[in-house]
C-alpha positions in Angstrom: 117.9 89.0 77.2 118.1 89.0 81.2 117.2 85.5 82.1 118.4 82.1 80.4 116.0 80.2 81.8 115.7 76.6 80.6 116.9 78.0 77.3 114.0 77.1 75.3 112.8 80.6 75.0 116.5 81.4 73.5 116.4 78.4 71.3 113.1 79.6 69.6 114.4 83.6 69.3 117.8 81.8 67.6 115.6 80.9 64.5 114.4 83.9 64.1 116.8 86.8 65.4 119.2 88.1 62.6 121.4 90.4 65.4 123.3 89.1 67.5 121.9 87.8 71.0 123.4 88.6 74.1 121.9 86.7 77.1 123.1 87.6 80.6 121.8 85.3 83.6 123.5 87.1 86.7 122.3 83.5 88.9 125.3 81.0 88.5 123.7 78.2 90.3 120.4 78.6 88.3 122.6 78.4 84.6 124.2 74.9 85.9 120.8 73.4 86.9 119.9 74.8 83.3 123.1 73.4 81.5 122.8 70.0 83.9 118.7 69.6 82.7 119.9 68.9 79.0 122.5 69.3 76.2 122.9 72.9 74.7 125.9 73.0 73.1 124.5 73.7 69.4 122.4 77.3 71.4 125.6 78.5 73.4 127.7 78.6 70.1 124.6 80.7 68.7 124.4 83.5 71.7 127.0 85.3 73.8 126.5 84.3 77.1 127.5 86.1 80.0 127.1 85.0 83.7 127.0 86.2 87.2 126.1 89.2 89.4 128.7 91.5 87.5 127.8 91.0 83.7 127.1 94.0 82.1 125.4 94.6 79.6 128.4 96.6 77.4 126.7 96.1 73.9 124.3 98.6 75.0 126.3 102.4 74.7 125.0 105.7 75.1 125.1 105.9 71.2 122.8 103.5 70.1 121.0 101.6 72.5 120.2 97.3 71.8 117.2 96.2 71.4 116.5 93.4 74.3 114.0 91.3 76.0 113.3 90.8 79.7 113.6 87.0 79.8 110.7 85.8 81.8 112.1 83.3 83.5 114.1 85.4 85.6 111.5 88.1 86.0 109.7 85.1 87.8 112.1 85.5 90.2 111.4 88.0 93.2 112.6 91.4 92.0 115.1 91.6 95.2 116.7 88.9 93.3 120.0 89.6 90.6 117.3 89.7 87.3 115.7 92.4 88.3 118.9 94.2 90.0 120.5 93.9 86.3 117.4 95.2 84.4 117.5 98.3 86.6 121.2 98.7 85.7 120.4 98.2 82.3 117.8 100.8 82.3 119.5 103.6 83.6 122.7 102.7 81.6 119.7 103.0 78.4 118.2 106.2 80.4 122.0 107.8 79.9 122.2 107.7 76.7 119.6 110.5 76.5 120.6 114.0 74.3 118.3 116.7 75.9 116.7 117.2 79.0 113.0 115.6 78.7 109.8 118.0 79.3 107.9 116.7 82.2 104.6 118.1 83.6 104.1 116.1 87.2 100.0 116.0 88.3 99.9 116.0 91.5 96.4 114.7 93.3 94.0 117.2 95.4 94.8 116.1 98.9 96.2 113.1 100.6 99.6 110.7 101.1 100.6 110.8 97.2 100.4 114.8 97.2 104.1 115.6 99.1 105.1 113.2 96.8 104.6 114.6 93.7 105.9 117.8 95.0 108.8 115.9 95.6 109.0 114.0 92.7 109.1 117.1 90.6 111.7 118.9 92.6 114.0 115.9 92.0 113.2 115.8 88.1 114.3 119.4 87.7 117.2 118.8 90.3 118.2 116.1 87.8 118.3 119.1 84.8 114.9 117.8 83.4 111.9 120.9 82.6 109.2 120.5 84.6 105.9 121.5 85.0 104.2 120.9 88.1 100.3 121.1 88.3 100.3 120.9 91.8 95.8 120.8 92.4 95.8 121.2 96.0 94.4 124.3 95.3 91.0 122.5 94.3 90.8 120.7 97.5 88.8 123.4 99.1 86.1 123.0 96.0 85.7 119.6 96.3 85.1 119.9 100.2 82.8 122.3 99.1 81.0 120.0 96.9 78.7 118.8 100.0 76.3 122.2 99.9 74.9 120.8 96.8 74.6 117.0 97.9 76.0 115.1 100.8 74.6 111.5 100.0 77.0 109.7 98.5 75.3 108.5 95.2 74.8 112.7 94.7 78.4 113.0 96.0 79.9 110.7 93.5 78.4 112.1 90.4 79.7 115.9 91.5 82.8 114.6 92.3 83.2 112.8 88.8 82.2 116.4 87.1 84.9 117.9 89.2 87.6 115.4 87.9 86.5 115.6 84.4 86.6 119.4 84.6 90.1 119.3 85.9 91.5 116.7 83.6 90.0 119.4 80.8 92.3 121.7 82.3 95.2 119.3 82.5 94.8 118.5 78.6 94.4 121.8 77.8 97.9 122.3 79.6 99.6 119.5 77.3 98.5 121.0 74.6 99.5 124.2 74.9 103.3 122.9 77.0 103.5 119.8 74.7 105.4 118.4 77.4 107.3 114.7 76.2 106.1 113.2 79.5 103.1 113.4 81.9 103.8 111.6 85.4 100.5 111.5 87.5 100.8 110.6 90.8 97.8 108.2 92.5 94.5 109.7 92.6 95.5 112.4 90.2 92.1 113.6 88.6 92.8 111.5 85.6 89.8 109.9 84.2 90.1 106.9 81.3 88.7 109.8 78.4 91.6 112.4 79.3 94.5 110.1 79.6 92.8 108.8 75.9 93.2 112.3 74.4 96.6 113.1 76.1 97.6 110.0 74.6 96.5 111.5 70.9 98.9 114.3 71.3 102.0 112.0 71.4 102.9 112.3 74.9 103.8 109.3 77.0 101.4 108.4 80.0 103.3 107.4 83.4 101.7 107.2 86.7 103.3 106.8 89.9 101.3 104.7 92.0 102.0 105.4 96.0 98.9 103.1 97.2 97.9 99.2 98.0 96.3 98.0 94.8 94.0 95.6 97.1 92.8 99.0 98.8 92.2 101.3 96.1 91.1 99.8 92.7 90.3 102.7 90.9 93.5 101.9 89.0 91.5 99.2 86.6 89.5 101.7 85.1 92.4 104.0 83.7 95.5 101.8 83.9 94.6 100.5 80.4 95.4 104.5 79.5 98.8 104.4 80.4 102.5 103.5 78.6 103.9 103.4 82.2 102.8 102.4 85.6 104.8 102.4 88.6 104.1 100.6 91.7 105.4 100.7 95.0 104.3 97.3 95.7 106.3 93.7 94.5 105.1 90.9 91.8 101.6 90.5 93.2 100.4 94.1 92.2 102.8 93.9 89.5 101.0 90.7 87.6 97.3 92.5 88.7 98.6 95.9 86.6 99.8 94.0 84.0 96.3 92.6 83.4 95.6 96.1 83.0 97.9 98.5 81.7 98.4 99.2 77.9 102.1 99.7 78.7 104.9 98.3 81.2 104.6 97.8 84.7 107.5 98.3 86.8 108.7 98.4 90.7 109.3 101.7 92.0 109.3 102.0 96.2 108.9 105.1 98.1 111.6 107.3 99.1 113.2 110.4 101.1 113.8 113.7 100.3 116.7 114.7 102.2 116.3 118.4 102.0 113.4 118.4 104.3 113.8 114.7 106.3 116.9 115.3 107.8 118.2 115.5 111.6 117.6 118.7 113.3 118.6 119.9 116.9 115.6 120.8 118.7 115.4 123.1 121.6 113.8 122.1 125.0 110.4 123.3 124.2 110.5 121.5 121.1 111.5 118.6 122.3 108.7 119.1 125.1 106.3 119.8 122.3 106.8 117.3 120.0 109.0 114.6 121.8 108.0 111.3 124.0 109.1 108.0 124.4 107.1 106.3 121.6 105.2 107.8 119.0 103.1 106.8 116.4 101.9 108.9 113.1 99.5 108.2 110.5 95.8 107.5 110.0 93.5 105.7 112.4 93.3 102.3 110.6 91.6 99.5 112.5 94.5 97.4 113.4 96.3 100.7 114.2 93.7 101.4 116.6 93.7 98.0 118.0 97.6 97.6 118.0 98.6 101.0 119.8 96.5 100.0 123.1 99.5 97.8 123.8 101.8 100.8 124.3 99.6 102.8 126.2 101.8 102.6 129.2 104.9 103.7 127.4 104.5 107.5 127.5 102.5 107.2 123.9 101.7 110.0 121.5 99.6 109.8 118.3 99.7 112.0 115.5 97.4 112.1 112.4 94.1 112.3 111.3 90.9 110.0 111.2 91.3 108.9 114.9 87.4 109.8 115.6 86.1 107.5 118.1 89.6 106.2 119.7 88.1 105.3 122.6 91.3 105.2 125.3 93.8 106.1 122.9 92.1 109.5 122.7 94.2 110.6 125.8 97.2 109.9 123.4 95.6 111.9 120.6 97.7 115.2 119.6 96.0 118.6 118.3 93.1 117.0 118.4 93.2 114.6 115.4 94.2 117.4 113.1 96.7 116.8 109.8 100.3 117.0 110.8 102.3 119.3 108.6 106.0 118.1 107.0 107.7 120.4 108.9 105.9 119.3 112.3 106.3 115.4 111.6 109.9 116.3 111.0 110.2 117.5 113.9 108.1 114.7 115.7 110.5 111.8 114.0 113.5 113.7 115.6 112.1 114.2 118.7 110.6 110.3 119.4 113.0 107.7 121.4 111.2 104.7 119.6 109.4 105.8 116.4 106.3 102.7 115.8 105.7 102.2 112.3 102.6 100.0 111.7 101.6 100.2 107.9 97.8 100.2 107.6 95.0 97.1 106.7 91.7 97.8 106.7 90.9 94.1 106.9 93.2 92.6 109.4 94.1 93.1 113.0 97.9 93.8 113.6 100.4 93.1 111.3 99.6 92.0 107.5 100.2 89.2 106.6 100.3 89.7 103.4 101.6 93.0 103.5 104.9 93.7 100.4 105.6 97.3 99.7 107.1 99.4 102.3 105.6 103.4 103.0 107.3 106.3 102.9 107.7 106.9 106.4 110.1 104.4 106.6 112.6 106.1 104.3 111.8 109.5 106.0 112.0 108.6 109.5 115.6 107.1 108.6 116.6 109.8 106.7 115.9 112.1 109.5 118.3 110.1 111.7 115.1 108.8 114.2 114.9 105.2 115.6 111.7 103.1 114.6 110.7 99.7 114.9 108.2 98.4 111.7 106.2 95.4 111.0 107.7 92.9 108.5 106.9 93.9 105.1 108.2 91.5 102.4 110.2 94.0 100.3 111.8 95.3 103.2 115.0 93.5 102.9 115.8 95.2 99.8 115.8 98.6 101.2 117.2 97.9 105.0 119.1 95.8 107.0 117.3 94.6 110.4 118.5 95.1 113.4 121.5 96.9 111.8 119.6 99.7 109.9 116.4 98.7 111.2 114.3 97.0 113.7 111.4 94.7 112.0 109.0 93.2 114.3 106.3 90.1 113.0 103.7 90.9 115.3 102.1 93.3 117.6 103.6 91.3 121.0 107.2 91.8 119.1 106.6 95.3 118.3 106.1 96.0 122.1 109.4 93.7 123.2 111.3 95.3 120.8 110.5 99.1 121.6 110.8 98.3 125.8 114.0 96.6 124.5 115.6 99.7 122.9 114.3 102.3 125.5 116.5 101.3 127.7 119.8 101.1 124.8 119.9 104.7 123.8 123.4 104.1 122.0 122.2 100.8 120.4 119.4 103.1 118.7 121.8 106.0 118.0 123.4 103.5 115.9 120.8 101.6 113.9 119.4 105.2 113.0 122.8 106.4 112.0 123.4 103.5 109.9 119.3 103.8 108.5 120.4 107.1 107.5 123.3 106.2 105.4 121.4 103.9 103.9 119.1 106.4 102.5 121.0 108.8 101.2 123.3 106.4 99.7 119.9 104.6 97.8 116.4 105.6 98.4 116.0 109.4 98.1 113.5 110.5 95.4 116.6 111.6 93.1 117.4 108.1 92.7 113.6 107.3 92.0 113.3 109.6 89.4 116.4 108.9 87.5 115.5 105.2 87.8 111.4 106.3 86.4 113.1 108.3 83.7 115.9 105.6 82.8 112.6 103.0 82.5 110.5 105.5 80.2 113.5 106.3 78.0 113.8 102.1 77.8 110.5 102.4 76.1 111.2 104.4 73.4 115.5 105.1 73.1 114.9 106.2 69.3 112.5 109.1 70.3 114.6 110.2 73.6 118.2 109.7 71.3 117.1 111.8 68.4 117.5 115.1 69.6 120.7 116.7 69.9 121.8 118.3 73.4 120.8 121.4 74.2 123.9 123.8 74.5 125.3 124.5 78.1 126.7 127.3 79.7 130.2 125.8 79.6 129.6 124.8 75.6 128.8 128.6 75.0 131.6 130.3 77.5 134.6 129.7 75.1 132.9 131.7 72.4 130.9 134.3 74.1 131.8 137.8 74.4 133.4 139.3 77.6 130.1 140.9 78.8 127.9 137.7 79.0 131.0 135.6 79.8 130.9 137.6 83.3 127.4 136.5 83.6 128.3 132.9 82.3 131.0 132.3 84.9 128.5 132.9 87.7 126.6 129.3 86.3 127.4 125.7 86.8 129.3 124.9 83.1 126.5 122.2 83.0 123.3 124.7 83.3 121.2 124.6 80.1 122.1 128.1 78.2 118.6 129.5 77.8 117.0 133.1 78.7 115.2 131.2 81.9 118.4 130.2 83.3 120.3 133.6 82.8 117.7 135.7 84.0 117.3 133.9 87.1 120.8 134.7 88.0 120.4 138.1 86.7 117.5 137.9 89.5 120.1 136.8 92.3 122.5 139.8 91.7 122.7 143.0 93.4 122.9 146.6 92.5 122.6 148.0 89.5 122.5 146.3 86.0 125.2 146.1 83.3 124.8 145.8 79.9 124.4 141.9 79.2 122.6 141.5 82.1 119.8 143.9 80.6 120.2 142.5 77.6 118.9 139.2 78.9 116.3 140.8 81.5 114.5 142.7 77.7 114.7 139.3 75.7 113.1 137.2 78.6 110.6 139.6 79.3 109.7 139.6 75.2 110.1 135.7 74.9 107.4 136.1 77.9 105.5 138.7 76.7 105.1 138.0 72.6 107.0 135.0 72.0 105.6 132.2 74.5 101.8 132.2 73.3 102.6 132.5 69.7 104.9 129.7 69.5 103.3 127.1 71.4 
């Protein structure tokens, strides 16, 4: 159990638990108001106790995982705190002990903020050896544009637009069963409705979904979070207790993140930088309170990137291409390119900064992992992922958000610095290959019997010892950790040159049959 609480919880499992109870409570100063409140001497000779920020957790091994309990008293506590630190160590230690890679179809949505993320999301889960499907639906954004020659009122609208999901979510069961994939991560707005998750459910697979959005914003989520084992959030405790009301399954933390292979720090040429550079820049939607903040700056060689800015009134002289959606490659460049980056997050029902405002957006991880500068409204999980003003620059209002940028204009190397540091920072702890291990780690939590029963599947380095010399020559081209199957060896077969020897045709005619004869009749 993480947590000891007043020990009352602990007292009551004591008369009841047969195995042995380990309780770790990582806060010291918490246990001695505990052991000050009353006399436990009879409970601490009953439970093995461990204290402070380093307990671990060693009863739990690779081999056969504990069973535990997330003490709610500490879970109480904000999940920046040492509970919640610990129960993430916990579950990736549990997500370790897995013996085969999982299979893993990722939804993504049709269109928006969440898409790029399932894209990346799935790159990192087969990065980290897992097989993945990706149903990547953007290619149904152009049908449900389309959906306005029949109706354009929105009560007609709607009811199209529930047809399409339902039609797509046939599609995405028929896809389980014919895959039977172990997990199905959906990403927010995924075409998911409560009757397809129910009957992807039946076929045994566990339900996650990734949600990349403000809960207070976009309450969709009541209506099929009930229909899920798993849901993810990047927001704190708030959202976290609203899920919970919800979800048939757990509700965890999970913030946003970078992927480095495509945020990263490039060195633009002059007409790039002409192109795409100014002295502060801002990208994203036209919210209100963006649209309100940003004529503050407009003195300050300003340029806005992003879409829904119809109607901006005198920031339209700002405006860039019109209004029009930014690719990655572009806002890449744009981050690398800006002295002072502004990063408002959006409210549609305040002016300025929110007040309220927890989880942090992804372009805060990507414009540090590019290496730009930016200055971002306070956000209260921010201080678990950056430093200010040594990674970061976090401003409380709209009037600090314009000190602080005319501040740094004029400190190049001060911003050089923070950025640099920002950086670090990211690659060190917030790209999405740490997000994904940390998802899978949680989901493997849930169920360590079902992930633990099935052996490993054999690598090329388990195989090489005893393979003949033909296919040993193939063998040493591959990582000695690469799965040994036909998909791995004939995409290296793919990456060779000239003509083919004997192994290597060997394994281009049993793919091509496995694809040809095999795949259909044994799924």
């Amino acid at each position: 159990m993480v947590g000891f609480g007043l020990g009352h919880q602990i007292e009551a499992l004591c008369e009841y638990a047969s195995a042995p109870i380990l309780v770790v409570e990582p806060d010291l100063a918490l246990l001695a108001a505990a052991l000050a409140a009353r006399d436990q001497r009879h409970m601490l000779e009953s439970i093995n106790l461990r204290a402070g920020t380093d307990a671990e957790p060693d009863v739990i091994s690779n081999d056969s995982p504990a069973d535990w309990v997330e003490g709610l008293p500490g879970l109480l506590v904000s999940p920046s705190r040492p509970h919640r630190a610990l129960l993430e160590r916990w579950h990736r230690r549990l997500g370790s002990g897995i013996k085969r890679p999982l299979r893993i179809t990722v939804v993504s949505p049709l269109y928006g903020g969440s898409h790029p993320i399932a894209l990346a999301a799935a790159a990192a889960l087969q990065e980290l050896g897992h097989r993945v499907d990706l149903l990547d639906l953007a290619c149904f954004q152009e049908a449900r544009r389309s959906l306005g020659l029949f109706a354009n009122k929105a009560a007609g609208r709607s009811g199209l637009e529930a047809g399409l999901t339902e039609l797509l979510g046939q599609g995405i069961l028929a896809h389980v069963r014919e895959r039977r994939p172990d997990v199905l991560l959906a990403l927010a707005q995924a075409p998911l409705d409560a009757g397809t998750l129910a009957e992807i459910g039946k076929e045994g697979v566990l339900r996650a979904m990734w949600f990349v959005e403000d809960h207070r914003l976009m309450n969709y989520w009541q209506t099929v979070a009930p229909h899920y084992d798993a849901f993810f959030s990047i927001e704190g405790q708030t959202a976290v207790h609203a899920l919970s009301g919800y979800c048939g399954g757990t509700v965890r933390h999970l913030p946003c993140a970078a992927a480095p292979d495509i945020h990263r720090p490039l060195d633009l040429s002059a007409g790039e930088q002409r192109l795409f550079g100014s002295a502060v820049s801002f990208m994203g939607a036209g919210y209100r309170n963006r649209r309100e903040a940003l004529r503050r700056f407009l003195d300050l060689d300003l340029r806005i990137w992003g879409s829904d800015w119809q109607s901006a009134g005198p920031l339209a002289a700002c405006l860039q291409r019109g209004g029009r959606r930014i690719s990655s490659e572009e806002t890449v460049r744009i981050f690398n390119a800006t002295k002072v980056n502004l990063n408002l997050h959006s409210s549609a029902w305040c002016d300025g900064v929110d007040p309220q405002g927890d989880f942090v957006n992804p372009r805060t991880f990507e414009i540090a992992a590019c290496g730009g500068f930016q200055v971002v409204d306070r956000r209260a999980l921010l201080p678990e992922v950056f430093e200010n003003e040594r990674e970061i620059v976090v401003a409380d209002s709209i009037e600090e958000m314009r000190a602080l940028t005319l501040h740094y204009l004029d400190r190049p190397e001060e911003r050089r610095e923070i950025a640099a540091a920002a950086r670090r920072r990211v690659l060190a702890e917030h790209t999405y290959l740490h997000r994904m291990a940390d998802l899978v780690a949680a989901l493997v939590s849930l169920e360590p019997e079902r992930f633990a029963s099935v052996p490993a599947a054999a690598s090329v380095g388990d195989v090489f010892p005893r393979a003949p010399a033909g296919l040993r020559e193939l063998l040493a081209r591959l990582p000695s950790q690469t799965p040994f199957t036909l998909n791995a060896l004939a995409t290296e077969v793919g990456r060779g040159e000239g003509e083919l020897d004997d192994a290597e045709g060997l394994v281009l005619f049993l793919h091509q049959f496995s694809d040809l004869y095999l795949a259909e009749a044994l799924a």
